[in-house]
C-alpha positions as CSV (number, residue, x, y, z in Angstrom):
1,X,34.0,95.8,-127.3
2,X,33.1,97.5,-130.6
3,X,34.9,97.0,-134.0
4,X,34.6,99.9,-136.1
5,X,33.2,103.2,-135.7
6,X,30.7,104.3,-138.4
7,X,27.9,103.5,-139.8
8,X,27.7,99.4,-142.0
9,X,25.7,100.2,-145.2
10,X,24.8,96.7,-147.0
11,X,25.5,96.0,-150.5
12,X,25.1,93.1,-153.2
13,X,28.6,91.4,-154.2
14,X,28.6,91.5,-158.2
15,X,32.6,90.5,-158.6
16,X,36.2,90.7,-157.7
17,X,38.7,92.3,-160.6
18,X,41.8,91.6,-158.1
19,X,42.7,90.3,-154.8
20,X,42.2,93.4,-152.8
21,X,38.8,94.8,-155.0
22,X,35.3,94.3,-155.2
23,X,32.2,95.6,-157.3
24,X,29.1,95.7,-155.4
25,X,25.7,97.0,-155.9
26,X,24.9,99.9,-153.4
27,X,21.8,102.3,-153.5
28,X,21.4,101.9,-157.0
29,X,25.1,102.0,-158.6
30,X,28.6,99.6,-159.1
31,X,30.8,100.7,-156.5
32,X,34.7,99.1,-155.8
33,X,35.4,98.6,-152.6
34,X,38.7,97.8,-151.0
35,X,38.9,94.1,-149.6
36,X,41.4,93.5,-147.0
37,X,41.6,89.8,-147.0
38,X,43.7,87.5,-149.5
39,X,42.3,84.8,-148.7
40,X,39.7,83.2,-151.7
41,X,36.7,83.3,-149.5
42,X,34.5,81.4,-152.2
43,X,32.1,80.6,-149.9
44,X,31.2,84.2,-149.3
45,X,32.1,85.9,-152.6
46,X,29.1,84.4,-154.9
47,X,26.6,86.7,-156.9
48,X,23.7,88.1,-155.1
49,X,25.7,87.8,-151.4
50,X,25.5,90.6,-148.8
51,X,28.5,92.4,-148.0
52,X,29.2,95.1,-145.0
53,X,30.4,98.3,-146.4
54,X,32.4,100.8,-144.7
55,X,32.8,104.6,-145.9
56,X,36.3,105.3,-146.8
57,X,37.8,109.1,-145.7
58,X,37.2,111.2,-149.3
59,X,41.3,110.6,-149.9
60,X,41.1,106.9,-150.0
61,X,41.2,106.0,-153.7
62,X,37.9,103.7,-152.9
63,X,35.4,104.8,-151.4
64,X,34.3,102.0,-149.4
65,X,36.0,98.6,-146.8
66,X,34.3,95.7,-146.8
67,X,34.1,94.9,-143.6
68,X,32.4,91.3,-143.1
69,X,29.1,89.3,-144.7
70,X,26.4,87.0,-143.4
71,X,25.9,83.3,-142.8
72,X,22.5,82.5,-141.5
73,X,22.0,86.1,-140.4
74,X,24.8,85.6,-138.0
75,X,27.9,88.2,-139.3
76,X,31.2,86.5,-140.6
77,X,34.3,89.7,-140.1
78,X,36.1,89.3,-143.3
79,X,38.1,92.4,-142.6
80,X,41.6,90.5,-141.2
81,X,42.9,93.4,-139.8
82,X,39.9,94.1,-137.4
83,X,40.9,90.3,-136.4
84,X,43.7,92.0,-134.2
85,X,41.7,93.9,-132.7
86,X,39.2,91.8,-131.4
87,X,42.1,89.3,-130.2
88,X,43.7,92.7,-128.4
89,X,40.5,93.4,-126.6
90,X,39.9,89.7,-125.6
91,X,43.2,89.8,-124.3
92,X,42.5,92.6,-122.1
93,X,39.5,91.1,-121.2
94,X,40.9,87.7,-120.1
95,X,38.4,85.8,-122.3
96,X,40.8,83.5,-124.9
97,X,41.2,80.5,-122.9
98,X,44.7,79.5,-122.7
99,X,45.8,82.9,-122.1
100,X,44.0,84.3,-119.4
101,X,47.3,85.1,-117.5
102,X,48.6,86.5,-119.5
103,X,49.6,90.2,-120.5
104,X,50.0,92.4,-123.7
105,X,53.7,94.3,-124.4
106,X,52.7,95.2,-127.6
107,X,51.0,95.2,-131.0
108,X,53.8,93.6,-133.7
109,X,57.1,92.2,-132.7
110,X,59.6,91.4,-135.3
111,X,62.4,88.4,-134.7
112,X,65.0,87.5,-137.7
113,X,62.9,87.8,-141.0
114,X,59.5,87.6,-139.7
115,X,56.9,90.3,-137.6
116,X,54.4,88.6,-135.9
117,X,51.2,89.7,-134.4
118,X,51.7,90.2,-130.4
119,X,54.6,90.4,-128.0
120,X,52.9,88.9,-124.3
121,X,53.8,88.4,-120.8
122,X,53.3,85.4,-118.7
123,X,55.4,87.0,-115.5
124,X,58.8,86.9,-116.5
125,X,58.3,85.0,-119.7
126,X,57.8,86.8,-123.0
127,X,55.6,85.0,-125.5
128,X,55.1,85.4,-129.3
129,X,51.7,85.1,-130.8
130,X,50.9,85.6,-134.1
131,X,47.0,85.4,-135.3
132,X,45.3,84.0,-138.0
133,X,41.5,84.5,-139.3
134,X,39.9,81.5,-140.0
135,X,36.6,82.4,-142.3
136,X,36.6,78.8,-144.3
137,X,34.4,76.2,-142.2
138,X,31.0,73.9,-142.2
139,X,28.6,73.4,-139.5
140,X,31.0,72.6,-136.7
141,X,34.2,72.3,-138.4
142,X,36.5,75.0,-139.1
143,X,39.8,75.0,-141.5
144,X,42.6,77.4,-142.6
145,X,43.9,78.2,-144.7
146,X,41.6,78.7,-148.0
147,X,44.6,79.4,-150.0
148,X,48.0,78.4,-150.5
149,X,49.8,80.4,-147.6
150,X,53.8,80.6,-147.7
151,X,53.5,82.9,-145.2
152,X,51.8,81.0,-143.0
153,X,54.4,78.0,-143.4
154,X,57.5,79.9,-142.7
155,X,55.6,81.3,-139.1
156,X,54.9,78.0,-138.2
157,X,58.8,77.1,-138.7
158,X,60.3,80.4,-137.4
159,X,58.0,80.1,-134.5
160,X,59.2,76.6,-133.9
161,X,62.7,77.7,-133.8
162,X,61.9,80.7,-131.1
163,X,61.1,77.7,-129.2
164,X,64.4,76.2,-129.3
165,X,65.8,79.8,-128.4
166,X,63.5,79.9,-125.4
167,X,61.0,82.1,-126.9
168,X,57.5,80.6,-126.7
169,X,55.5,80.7,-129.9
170,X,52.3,80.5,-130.1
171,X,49.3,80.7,-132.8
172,X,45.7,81.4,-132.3
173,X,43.2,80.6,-135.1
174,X,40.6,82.9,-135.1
175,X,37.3,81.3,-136.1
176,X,34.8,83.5,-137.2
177,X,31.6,81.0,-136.5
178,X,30.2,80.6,-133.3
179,X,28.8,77.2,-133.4
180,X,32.4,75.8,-134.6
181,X,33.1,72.9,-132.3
182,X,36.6,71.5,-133.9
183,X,39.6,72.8,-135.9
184,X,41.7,71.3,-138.5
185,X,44.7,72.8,-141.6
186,X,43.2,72.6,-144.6
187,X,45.3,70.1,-146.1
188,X,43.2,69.6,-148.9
189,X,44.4,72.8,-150.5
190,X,48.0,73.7,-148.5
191,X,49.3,69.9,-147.6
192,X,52.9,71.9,-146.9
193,X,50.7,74.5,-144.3
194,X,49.6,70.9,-142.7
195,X,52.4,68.6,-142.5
196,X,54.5,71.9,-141.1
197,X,51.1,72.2,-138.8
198,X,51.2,68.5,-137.6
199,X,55.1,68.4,-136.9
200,X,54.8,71.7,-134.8
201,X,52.5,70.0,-132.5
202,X,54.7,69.2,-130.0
203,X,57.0,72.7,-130.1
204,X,54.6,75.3,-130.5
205,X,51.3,76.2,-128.2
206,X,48.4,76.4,-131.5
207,X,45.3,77.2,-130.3
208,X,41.4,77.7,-132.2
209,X,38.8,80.0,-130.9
210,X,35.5,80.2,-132.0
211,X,34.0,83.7,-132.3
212,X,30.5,85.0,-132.3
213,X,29.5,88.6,-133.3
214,X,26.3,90.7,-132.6
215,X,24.9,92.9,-135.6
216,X,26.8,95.6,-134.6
217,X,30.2,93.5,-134.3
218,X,30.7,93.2,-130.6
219,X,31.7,90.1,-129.5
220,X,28.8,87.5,-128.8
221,X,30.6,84.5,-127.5
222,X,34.3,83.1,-127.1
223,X,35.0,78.9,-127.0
224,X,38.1,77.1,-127.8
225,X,38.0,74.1,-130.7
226,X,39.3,71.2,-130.5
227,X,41.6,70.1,-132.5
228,X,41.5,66.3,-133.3
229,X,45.1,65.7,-134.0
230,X,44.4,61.6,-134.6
231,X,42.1,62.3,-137.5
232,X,43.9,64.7,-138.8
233,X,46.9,63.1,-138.7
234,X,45.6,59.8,-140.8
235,X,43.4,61.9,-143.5
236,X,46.3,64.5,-143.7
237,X,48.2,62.3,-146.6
238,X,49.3,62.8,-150.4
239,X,46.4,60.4,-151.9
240,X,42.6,61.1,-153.0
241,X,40.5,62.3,-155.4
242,X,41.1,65.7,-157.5
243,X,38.8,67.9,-160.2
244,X,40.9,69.1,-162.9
245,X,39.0,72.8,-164.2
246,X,40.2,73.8,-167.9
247,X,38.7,76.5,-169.6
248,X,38.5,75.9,-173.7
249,X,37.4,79.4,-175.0
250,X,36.3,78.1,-178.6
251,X,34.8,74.5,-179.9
252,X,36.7,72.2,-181.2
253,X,36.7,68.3,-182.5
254,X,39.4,66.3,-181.2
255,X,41.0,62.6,-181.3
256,X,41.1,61.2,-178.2
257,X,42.9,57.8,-178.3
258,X,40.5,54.8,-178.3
259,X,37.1,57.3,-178.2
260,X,38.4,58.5,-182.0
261,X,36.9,62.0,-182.8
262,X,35.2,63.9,-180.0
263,X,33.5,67.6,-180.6
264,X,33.8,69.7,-177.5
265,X,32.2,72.3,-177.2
266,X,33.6,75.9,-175.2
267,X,33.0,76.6,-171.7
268,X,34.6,74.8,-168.9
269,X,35.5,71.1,-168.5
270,X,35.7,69.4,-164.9
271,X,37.3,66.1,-164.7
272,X,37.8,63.7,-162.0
273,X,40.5,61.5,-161.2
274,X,42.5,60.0,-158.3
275,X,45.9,59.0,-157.1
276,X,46.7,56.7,-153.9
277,X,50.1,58.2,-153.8
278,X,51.5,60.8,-155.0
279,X,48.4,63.5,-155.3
280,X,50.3,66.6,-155.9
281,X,52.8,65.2,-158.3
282,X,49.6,63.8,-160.2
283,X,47.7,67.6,-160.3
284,X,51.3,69.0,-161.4
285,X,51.5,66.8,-164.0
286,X,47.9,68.0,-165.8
287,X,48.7,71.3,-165.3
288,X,51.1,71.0,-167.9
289,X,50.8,71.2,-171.3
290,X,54.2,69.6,-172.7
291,X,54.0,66.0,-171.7
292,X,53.8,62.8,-172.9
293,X,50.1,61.8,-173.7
294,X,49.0,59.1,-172.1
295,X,45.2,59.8,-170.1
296,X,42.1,61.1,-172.2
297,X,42.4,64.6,-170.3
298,X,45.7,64.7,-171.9
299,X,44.5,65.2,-175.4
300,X,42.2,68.2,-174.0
301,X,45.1,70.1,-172.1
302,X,46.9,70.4,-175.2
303,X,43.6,72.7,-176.1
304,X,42.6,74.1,-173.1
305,X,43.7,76.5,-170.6
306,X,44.2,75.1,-167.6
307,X,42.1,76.7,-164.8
308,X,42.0,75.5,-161.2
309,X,43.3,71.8,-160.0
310,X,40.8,71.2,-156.1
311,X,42.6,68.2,-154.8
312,X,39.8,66.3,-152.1
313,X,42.7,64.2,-150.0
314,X,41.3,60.9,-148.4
315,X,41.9,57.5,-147.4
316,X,38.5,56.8,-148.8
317,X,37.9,55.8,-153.0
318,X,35.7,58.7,-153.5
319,X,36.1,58.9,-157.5
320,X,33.4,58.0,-158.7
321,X,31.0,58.6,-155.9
322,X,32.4,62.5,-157.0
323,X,31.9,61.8,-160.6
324,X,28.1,60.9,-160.0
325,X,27.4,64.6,-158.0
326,X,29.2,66.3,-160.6
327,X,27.1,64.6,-163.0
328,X,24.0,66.5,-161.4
329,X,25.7,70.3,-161.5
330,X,27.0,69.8,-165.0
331,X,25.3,71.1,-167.9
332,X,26.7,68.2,-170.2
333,X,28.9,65.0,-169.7
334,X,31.9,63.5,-172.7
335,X,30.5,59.6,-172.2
336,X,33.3,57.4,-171.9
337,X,35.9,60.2,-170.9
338,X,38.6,59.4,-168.4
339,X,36.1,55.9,-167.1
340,X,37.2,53.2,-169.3
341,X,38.5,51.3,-165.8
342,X,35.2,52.1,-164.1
343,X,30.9,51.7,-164.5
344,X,30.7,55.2,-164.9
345,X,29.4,56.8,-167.7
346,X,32.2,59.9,-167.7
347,X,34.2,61.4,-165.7
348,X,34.4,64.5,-167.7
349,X,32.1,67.4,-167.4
350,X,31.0,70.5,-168.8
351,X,29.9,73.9,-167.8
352,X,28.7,77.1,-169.6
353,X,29.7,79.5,-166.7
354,X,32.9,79.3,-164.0
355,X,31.9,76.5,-161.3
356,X,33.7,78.3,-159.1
357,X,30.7,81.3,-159.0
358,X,28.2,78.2,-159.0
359,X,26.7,77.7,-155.2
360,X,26.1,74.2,-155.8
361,X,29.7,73.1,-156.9
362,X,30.8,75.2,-153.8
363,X,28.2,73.4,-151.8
364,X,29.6,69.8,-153.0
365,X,33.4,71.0,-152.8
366,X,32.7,71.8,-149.0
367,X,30.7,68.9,-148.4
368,X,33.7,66.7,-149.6
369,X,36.1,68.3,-147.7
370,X,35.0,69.2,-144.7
371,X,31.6,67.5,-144.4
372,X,32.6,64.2,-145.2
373,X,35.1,65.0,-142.1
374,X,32.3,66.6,-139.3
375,X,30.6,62.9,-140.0
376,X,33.7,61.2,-138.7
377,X,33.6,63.8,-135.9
378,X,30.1,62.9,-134.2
């Protein structure tokens, strides 16, 4: 089974203006090329990585699809669309387990507000499936989604209620990693994706599949996951750590309660806190700006533009344990910020450039949530 048609040219990923856009660095020049996948895909999109580029027909308005990267040589699809495909042929080829017996109606199938992915056959019995590409993972444990996904939420809910109306849903998780061994939400960054994932255990069929590609994108290899609903289940709760990202575009000297005057420089300020309870309520209340002050970040997010909020849910006090790594990716620390209940020296940070384009804050973010989890796992 073969993806595209065409020849891959490889180019250098230099940056993404929008959602749906690149710029890379091919033969020479900047090139935009069209990237069909809203997902975040941090892991991937960092300066100097490989992309596969696909010519565009002259009357596209960019001349070029990325079409997937590289991990370890081994080639990640990126393109979700091509994600139906590969699930169509493997269909037809009987090789998802799970759904060997079964066969394909159709491509798309719409019921109330929603289209999903696949109409099926298991004899008489019609079967809904709807598909989902899974590109965020470690060494053997795979997650989804990397963003906030509404749409993903109401599927999971709609598809419950086909089952009610004797319809049987299903959702396959397409993980684009062959040596992915289990499968879990993402709760760290969607906890509503989760909790809706968790409760539709028991009404919906959810499956994980682990696929390898050659270099030329035919399939490799085909495993299911496993998905360890116990674990998930206890680490998949409202309490834990978070980073805090504001971006202060000039320097300024501020008071900050009991520290008096404090000169900050610009750039971009990480800091580290926790709640036991309560998580997202916590992160919505430091992203905004009218509030009573009462924390030291308080007095900077009257100054600073808020940025990103990466919430690390656990059962485990991870704060300072956090605070320490950051400490070592940082290029400067505010001593005394936000640790006056702890040993720490600070639990504010600074960086000249976005952390989120730095491989080794992208390195600890995984590591904290998902390979903190593979250790449980073994």
């Amino acid at each position: 089974m073969h993806l595209i048609k065409g020849n891959l040219e490889k180019a250098i990923f230099r940056g993404r203006p929008n959602r749906f856009t690149v710029e890379c660095f091919l033969r020479g020049k900047t090139v935009k090329a069209y990237l069909p996948n809203p997902g975040r895909l941090w892991e991937f999109l960092l300066p100097g990585s490989e992309l596969y580029l696909l010519k565009n027909p002259s009357k596209d308005k960019l001349s070029y699809t990325v079409i997937a990267t590289e991990r370890d040589g081994i080639p990640i699809l990126l393109h979700t669309h091509l994600t139906n495909s590969l699930v169509e042929g493997l269909i037809k080829e009987k090789r998802i387990p799970g759904f060997e017996d079964v066969d394909l109606i159709r491509r798309e199938v719409s019921f109330g507000k929603s289209r999903y992915d696949f109409l099926l056959s298991r004899g008489r019995k019609q079967l809904v499936l709807e598909v989902k590409t899974c590109t965020l993972f470690g060494d053997t444990l795979a997650m989804f989604p990397d963003a906030v996904t509404e749409r993903g939420s109401r599927h999971i809910l709609e598809l419950s209620e086909l089952k009610r109306k004797g319809i049987d849903g299903n959702i396959l998780f397409v993980v684009q990693w062959p040596y992915a061994r289990y499968f879990m939400p993402e709760y760290h960054t969607d906890f509503d994706f989760s909790r809706n994932f968790i409760n539709a255990h028991d009404s919906l069929l959810i499956k994980a599949i682990a696929v390898g590609l050659k270099r030329d994108l035919s399939v490799n290899s085909v495993k299911e996951l496993v998905i360890p609903w116990e674990l998930l289940e206890r680490e998949a709760q409202d309490g834990g750590v978070y980073i805090i990202i504001l971006d202060l575009k000039k320097n300024v000297s501020l008071e900050i309660g009991e520290l008096g005057k404090v000169r900050f420089r610009k750039g971009y300020y990480l800091y580290v806190g926790s709640a036991k309870k309560g998580l997202s309520k916590r992160i919505e209340r430091h992203k905004r700006k009218r509030k009573k002050v009462f924390w030291h970040i308080d007095y900077l997010r009257e100054s600073a533009s808020f940025y990103k909020a990466l919430p690390i849910r656990t059962r485990y006090d991870l704060e300072c344990e956090i605070a320490e790594r950051l400490k070592t990716i940082a290029d400067w620390s505010i001593p005394d910020f936000g640790s006056s209940d702890c040993n720490c020296k600070s639990h504010l940070f600074g960086m000249k450039k976005d952390p989120i384009r730095s491989p080794r804050f992208i390195e600890m973010l995984i590591y904290y949530r998902i390979g903190r989890i593979e250790r449980e796992l073994k």
